[in-house]
KETOR-690919 format. One line per 2 residues: their letters; for each residue x, y, z negated of C-alpha. Coordinates in steps of 0.02 Angstrom, whole numbers, plus 50000, padded with zeros to 5 digits. Layout:
# KETOR-690919
a	X:Y:Z | ...
//
This chain:
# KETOR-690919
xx	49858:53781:46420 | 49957:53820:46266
xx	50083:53716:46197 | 50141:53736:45994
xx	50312:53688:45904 | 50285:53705:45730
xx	50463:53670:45682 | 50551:53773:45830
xx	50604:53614:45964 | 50528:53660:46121
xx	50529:53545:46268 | 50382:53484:46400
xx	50392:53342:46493 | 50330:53367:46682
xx	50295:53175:46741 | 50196:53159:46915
xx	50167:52977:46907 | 50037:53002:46720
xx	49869:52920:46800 | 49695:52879:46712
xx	49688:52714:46635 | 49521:52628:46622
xx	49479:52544:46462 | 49362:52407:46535
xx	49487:52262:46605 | 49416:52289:46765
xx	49576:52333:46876 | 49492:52502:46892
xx	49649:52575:46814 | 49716:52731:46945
xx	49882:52672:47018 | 50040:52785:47042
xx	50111:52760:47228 | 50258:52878:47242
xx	50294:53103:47229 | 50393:53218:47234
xx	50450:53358:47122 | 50568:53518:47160
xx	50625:53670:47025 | 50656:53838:47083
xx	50771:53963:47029 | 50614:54051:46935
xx	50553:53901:46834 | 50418:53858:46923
xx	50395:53689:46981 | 50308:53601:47128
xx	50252:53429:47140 | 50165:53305:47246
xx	50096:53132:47192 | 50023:52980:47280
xx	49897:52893:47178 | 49759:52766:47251
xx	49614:52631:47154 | 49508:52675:47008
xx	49330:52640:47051 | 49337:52677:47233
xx	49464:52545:47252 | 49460:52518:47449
xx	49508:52721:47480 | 49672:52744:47555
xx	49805:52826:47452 | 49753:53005:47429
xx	49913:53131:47365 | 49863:53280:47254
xx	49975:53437:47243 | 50036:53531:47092
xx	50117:53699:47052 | 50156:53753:46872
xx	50240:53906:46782 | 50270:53933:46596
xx	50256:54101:46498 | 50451:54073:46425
xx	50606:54063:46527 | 50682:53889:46496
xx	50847:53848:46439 | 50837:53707:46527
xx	50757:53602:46674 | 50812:53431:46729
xx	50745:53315:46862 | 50708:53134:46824
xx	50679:52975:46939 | 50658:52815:46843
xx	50568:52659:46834 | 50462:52620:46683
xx	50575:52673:46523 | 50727:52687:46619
xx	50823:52835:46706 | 50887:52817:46857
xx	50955:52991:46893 | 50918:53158:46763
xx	50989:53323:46799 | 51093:53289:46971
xx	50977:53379:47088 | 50831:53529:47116
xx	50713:53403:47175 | 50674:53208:47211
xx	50542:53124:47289 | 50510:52929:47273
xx	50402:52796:47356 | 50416:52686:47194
xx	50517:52777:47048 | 50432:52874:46915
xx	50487:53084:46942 | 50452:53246:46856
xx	50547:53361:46755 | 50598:53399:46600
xx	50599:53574:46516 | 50690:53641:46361
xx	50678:53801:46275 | 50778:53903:46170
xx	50763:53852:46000 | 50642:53937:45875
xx	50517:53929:46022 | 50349:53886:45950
xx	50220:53934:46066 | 50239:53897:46253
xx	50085:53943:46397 | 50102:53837:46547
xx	50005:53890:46700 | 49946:53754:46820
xx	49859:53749:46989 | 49819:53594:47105
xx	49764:53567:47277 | 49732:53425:47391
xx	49809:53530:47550 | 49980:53596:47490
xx	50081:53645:47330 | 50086:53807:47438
xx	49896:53828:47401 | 49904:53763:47224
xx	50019:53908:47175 | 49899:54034:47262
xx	49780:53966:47141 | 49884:54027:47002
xx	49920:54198:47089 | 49741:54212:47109
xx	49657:54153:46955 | 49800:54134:46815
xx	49896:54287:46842 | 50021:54329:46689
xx	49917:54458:46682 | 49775:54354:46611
xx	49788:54262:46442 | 49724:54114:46401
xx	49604:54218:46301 | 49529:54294:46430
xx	49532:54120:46538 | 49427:54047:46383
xx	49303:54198:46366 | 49282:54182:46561
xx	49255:54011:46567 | 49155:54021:46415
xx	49049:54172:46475 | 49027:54077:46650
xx	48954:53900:46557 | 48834:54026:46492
xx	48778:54095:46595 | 48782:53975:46742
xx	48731:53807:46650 | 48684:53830:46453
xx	48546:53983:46485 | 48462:53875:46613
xx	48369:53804:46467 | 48322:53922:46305
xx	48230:53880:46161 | 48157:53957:45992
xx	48225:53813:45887 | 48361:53836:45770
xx	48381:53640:45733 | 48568:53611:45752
xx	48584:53446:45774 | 48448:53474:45899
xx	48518:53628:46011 | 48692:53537:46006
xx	48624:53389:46112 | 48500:53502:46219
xx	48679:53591:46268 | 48803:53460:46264
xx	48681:53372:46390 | 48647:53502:46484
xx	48863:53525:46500 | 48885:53338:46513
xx	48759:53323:46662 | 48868:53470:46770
xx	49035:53417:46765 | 49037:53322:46919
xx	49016:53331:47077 | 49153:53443:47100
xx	49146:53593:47208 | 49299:53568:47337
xx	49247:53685:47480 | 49406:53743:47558
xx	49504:53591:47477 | 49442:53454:47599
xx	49617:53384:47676 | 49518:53287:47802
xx	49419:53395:47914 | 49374:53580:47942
xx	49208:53643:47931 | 49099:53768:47890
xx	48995:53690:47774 | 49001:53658:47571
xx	49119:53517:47537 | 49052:53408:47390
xx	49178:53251:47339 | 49165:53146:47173
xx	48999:53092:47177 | 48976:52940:47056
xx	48870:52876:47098 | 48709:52911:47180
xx	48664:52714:47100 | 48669:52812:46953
xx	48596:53010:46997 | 48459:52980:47126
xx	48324:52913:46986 | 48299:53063:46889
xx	48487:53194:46896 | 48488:53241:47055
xx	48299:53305:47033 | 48337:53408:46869
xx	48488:53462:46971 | 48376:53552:47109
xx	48278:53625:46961 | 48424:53678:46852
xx	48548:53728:47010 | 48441:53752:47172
xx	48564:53852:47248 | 48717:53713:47222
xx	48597:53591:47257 | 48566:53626:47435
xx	48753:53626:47450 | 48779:53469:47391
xx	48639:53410:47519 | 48732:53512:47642
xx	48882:53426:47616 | 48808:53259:47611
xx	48757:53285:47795 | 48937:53351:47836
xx	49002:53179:47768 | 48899:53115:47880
xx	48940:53212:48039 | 49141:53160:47992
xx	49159:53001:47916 | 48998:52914:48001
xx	48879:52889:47870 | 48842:52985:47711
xx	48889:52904:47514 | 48835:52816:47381
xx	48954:52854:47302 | 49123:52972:47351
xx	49300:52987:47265 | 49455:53047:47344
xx	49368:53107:47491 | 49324:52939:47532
xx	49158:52828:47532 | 49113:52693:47405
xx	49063:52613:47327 | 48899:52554:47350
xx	48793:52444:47205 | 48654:52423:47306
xx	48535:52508:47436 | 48573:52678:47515
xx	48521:52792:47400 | 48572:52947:47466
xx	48424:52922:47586 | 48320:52948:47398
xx	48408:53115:47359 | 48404:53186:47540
xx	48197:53120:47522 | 48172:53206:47367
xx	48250:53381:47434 | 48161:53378:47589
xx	47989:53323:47503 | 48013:53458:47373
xx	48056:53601:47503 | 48225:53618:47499
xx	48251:53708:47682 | 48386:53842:47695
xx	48533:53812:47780 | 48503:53624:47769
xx	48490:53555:47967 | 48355:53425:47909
xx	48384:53342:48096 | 48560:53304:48074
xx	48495:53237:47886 | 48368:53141:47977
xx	48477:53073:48103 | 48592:53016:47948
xx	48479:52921:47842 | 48394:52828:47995
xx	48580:52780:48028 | 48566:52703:47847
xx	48419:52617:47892 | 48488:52544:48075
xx	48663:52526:48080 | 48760:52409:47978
xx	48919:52459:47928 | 49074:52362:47977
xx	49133:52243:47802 | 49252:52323:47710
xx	49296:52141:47628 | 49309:52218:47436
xx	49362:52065:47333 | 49239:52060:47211
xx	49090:52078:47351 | 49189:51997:47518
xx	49019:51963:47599 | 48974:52135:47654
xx	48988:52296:47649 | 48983:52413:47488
xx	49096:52555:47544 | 48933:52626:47633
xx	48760:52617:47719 | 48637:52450:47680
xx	48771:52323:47720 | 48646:52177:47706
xx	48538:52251:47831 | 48548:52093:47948
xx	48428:51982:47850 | 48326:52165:47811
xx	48279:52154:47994 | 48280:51968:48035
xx	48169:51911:47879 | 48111:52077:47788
xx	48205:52009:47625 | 48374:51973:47573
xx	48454:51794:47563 | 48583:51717:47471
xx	48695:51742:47617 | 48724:51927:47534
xx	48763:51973:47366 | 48650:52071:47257
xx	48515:52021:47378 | 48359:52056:47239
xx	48444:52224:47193 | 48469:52287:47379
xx	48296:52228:47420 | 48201:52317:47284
xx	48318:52500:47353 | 48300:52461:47541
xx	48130:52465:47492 | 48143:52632:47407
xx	48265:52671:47549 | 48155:52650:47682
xx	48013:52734:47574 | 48136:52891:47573
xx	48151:52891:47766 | 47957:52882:47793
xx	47939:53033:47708 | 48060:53124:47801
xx	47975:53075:47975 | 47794:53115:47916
xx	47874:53289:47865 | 47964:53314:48031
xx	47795:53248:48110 | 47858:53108:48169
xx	47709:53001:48150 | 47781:52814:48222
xx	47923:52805:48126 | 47833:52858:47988
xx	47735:52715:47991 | 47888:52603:48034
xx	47973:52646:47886 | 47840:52650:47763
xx	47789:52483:47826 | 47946:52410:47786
xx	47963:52488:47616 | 47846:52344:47558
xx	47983:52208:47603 | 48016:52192:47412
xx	47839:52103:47392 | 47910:51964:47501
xx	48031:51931:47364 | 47889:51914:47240
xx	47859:51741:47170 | 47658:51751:47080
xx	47719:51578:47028 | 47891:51641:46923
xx	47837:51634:46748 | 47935:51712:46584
xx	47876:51731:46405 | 47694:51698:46443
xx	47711:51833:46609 | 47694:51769:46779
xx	47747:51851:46928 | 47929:51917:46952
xx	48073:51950:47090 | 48174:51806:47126
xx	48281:51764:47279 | 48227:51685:47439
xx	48308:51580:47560 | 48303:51576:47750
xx	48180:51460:47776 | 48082:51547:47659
xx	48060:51468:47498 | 48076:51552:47350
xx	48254:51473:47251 | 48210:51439:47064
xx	48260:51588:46935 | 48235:51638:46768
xx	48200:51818:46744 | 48272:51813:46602
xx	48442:51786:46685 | 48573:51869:46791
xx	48690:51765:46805 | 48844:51879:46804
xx	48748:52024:46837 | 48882:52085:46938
xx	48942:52124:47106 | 48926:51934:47178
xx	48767:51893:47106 | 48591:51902:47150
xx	48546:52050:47034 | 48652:52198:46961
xx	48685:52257:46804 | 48503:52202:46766
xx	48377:52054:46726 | 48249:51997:46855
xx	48125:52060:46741 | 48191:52232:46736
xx	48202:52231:46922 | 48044:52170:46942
xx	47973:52365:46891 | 48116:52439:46994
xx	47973:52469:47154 | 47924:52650:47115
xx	47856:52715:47257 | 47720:52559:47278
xx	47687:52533:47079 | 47488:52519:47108
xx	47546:52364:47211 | 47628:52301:47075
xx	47507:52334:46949 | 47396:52234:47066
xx	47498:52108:47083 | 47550:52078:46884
xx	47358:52057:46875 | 47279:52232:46842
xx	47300:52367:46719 | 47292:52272:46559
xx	47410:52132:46614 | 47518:52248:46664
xx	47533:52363:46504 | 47569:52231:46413
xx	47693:52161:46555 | 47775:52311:46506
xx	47753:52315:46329 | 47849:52144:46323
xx	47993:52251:46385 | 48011:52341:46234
xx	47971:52198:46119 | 48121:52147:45996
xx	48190:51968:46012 | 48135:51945:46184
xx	48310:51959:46259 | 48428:51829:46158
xx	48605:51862:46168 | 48632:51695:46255
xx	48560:51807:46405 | 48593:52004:46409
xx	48524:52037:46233 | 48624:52171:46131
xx	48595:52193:45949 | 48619:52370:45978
xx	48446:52372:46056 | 48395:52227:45954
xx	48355:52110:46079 | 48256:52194:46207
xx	48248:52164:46375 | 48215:52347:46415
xx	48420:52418:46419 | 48410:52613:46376
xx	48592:52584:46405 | 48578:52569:46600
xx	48504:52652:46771 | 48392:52533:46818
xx	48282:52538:46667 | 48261:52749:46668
xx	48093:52731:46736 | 48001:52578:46675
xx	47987:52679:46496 | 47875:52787:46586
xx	47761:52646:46698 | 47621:52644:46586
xx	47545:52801:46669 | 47504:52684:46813
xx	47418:52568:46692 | 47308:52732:46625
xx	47426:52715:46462 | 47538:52884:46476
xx	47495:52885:46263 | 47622:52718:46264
xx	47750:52808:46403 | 47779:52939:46257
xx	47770:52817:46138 | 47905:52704:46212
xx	48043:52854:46291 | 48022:52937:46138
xx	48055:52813:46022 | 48206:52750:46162
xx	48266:52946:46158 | 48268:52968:45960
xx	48326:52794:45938 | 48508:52796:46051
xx	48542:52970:46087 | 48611:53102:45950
xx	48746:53246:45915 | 48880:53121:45865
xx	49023:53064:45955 | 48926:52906:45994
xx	48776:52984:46056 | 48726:52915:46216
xx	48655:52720:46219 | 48783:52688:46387
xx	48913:52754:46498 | 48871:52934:46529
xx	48880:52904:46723 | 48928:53058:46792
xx	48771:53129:46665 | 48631:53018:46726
xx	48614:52962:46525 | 48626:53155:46473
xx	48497:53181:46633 | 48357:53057:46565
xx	48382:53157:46379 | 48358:53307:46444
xx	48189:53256:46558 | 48133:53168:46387
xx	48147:53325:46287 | 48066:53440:46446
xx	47911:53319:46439 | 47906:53283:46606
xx	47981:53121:46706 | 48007:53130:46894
xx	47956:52998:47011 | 48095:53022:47140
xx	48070:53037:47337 | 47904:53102:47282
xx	47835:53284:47217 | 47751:53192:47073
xx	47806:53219:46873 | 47727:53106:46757
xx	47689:53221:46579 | 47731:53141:46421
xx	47782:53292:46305 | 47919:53413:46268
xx	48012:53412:46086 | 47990:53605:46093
xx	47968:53760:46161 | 48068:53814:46292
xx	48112:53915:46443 | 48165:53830:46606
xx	48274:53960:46718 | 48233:53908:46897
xx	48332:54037:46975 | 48262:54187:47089
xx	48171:54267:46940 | 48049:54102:46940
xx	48043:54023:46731 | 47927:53879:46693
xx	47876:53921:46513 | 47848:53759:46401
xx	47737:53783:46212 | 47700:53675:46089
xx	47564:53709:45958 | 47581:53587:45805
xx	47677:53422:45826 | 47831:53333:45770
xx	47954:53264:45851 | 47967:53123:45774
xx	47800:53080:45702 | 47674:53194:45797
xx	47708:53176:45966 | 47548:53141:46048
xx	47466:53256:46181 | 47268:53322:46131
xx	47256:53463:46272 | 47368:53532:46394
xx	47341:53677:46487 | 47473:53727:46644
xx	47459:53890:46736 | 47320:53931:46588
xx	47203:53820:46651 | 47147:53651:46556
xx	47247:53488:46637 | 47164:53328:46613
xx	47271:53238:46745 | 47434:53129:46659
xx	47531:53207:46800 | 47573:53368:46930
xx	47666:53403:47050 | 47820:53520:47113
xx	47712:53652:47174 | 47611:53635:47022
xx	47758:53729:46908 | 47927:53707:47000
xx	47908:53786:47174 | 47844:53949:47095
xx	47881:53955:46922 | 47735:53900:46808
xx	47660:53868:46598 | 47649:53702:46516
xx	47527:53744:46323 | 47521:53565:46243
xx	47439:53536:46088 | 47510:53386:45995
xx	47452:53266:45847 | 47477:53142:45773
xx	47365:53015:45851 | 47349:52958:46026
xx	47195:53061:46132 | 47089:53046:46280
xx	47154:53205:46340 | 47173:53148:46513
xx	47038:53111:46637 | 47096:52926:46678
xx	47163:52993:46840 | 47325:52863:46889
xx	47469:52963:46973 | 47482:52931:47144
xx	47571:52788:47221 | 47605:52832:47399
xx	47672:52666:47497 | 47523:52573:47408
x	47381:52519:47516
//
């Protein structure tokens, strides 16, 4: 990095306990517990700092390393110790280390200095191995030039060519590539840097969360980055095979924490179901998510959910097995029941792939335990039929779906309505569409999502949305946009995502509806603009239609190729005839072998109008019978 001095007074302030503050009140705030800090007789400088909460806020205290160098000989470098504002020592020694006081250091250059470069490498392992980093990567060799051409050239060529495109709309190509930037930052890549265990395998930490990635990023993920993608599910395993059971979520090498079902178990399903194979030991995978599904893990006591656990695994799994729903006696019960039913959908699909016919039918068998949270007799805005929570003696306890209560970590549902939840079942949707009372009733079910006023601000309602229950803003909703394909309506899916994409997503600096959640918001943009949706722990896409031609890099010289004839992206949107692989598609939806596994051609024609271009064929809904 380059520091600048306009008026000639150059000094840098070194200070190990800075940490991340969070802006939401929560106490999610990182906390400083303690470092160390020691200058050598060449200027360089060595650190090490104890930090600990922020979301994961069970993890032990994890310490991070730091080595640094700068490009002009200082005049000057004094250690500090203090507490808050106020020195305790400055200057009287080489090094200090604390288990409370504030340390760094203090640099000073000659005056007239007005450019400084500072060189800085970190490591979990040692400050040894964060000053190989510089050695290695930022030699003074290198200038900060070159490092930004580098990085530049590797962005390109890594992330931002994955996608190419004709268009020369600005605003347009600036949130096709700031999405497609914002949706790789994390996880981060620390094979080699895992202070915990050795292994062999990829090392994958800051996953947050897979709450978040399973519904539709991790599946763009193993189109956009197949080979980092099988790492990831590599080192998902490895957790596994170390710490006991694989994350929800991971931070500071450490589990946690989890919102509501295991849903790991969805992104290990969706690899295996898709074909990812390699070096991937798909028994050890197995072996974890049946863990997920049969062990439950030891409480963790978090304050805000002291019932259970939520560092890892399905910590309401008790009533799972004893009543095939999830009682008061648990938080979030509705939320973990609707993804323990998804969960346990993953897991079938595993064991019919590795042939393993009875737990197939075990698992798949229990991914219908959400129905027995249904209540026919829940009613809402003329709608009957809805998710509610059940006690042990079976009777359903009274709820309106069109309230949460806190919507938070010790209530029945999370971050999301009853009514929102109530669509959340997407592997056994013709069940539900059978259950809401047929294809019509459930269309407009769904339309009733999207209808303003019909979520008052006494209840979760945001003017920003004007009043709709549907929330563009969260995770749970990314799917129930597209749900009208199972109602033989894929004309309103486009209809609805579109208008939800062009509505609460731009260029600007408040361009995304929501927390970007480790690029799950930039993730559903980017599926919106491909034309395609995924239905996750499936092979099956649901077409709706791209915003424009484009190129789709999937790596090993494969390209799915994407045209539009006619259209507009705002006002002619609507599919009249699709053709994939050259042939004419009447079906709303394909599959991964269809134009992923090989490479493949999507020709739509668009209009304005809505078309029977589709053969009234319903996707398939797999646990549905």
């Amino acid at each position: 990095m380059s520091y600048k001095f306009p008026n000639g007074s150059a000094s840098i302030v070194v200070d190990v306990s800075h940490v991340l503050p969070s802006f939401r009140g929560l106490g999610l705030s990182q906390g400083y517990a303690g470092g160390g800090v020691q200058i050598f007789a060449d200027g360089h400088y060595e650190t090490s700092g104890i930090y600990n909460n922020g979301w994961n806020e069970e993890a032990p205290d994890w310490t991070i390393y730091a080595c640094g160098r700068f490009d002009v000989e200082p005049t000057t470098m004094k250690v500090f110790s203090g507490f808050n504002t106020t020195l305790i020592s400055y200057g009287e020694t080489n090094s200090t280390s604390s288990t409370t006081n504030r340390v760094g250091v203090v640099y000073h250059f000659k005056n007239g200095t007005r450019a400084v470069e500072s060189r800085v490498g970190i490591s979990w392992i040692s400050s040894a191995k964060a000053c190989s980093y510089i050695s290695l990567e930022l030699p003074n060799s290198k200038s900060l030039t070159q490092v930004q051409s580098e990085t530049q050239s590797f962005w390109n060529s890594e992330v931002l060519s994955k996608i190419t495109t004709p268009i020369t709309d600005l605003p347009t190509l600036q949130l096709l590539y700031s999405s497609l930037y914002g949706m790789t930052l994390i996880p981060s890549n620390r094979t080699g840097e895992n202070p915990l265990w050795n292994s062999s395998e990829p090392y994958y930490d800051d996953d947050f969360t897979f709450w978040d990635l399973h519904r539709c990023s991790t599946a763009l993920m193993q189109v956009l980055q197949p080979s980092a993608y099988e790492e990831q599910i590599r080192s998902l395993i490895d957790i596994w095979r170390h710490a006991g059971w694989m994350p929800d979520a991971r931070s500071s090498n450490y589990n946690g924490r989890t919102q509501g079902g295991s849903n790991c178990d969805n992104v290990l399903a969706d690899a295996y179901v898709k074909g990812v194979r390699g070096a991937v030991n798909w028994t050890d995978g197995y072996s974890a998510i049946v863990k997920d599904a049969e062990v439950t893990p030891p409480n963790n006591h978090d304050s805000q959910a002291p019932d259970s656990s939520d560092q890892q695994g399905r910590g309401a799994l008790p009533d799972w097995l004893k009543y095939g729903y999830i009682t008061p006696t648990y938080s979030r019960a509705v939320t973990r029941a609707v993804e323990y039913s998804v969960n346990d959908f993953s897991l079938s699909q595993v064991a019919q792939g590795l042939g393993n016919q009875s737990d197939y039918q075990k698992y798949l068998s229990r991914s219908h335990y959400w129905r027995n949270h249904w209540n026919p007799n829940a009613s809402s805005l003329g709608f009957t039929g809805f998710l509610v929570p059940r006690s042990a003696d079976g009777t359903f306890i009274a709820q309106d779906p069109l309230s949460c209560g806190g919507c938070y970590w010790g209530d029945a549902y999370y971050e999301a309505l009853p009514w929102e939840y109530s669509f959340g079942m997407t592997h056994d949707i013709a069940t539900l569409v059978n259950f809401t009372g047929g294809p019509q009733k459930f269309v407009q079910k769904l339309e009733a999502m999207f209808q303003p006023g019909n979520n008052p601000a006494s209840s979760t309602g945001s003017s920003q949305f004007n009043y709709t229950i549907f929330n563009p803003s969260n995770e749970p909703d990314f799917t129930t946009a597209y749900l009208f394909h199972y109602g033989g309506r894929p004309d309103l899916s486009l209809k609805y995502s579109r208008h939800v994409a062009r509505s609460y997503y731009n260029s600007g600096n408040s361009g995304l509806p929501g927390n970007s959640d480790a690029g799950a918001m930039q993730t559903w943009l980017l599926w919106n603009m491909i034309g395609l949706y995924p239905m996750t722990t499936t092979t099956t896409f649901l077409i709706h239609a791209p915003w424009f031609s484009m190129t789709i890099n999937l790596g090993n010289g494969k390209a799915l190729n994407i045209t539009t004839i006619g259209g507009d992206v705002d006002s002619a949107f609507y599919v009249q005839k699709l053709l994939v692989n050259g042939q004419p598609w009447y079906k709303s939806w394909l599959t991964w072998s269809d134009v992923f596994a090989n490479g493949g051609s999507m020709e739509f024609t668009l209009g304005e109008h809505p078309s029977q271009w589709f053969n009234g064929s319903l996707p398939p809904s797999p646990a549905s019978f």
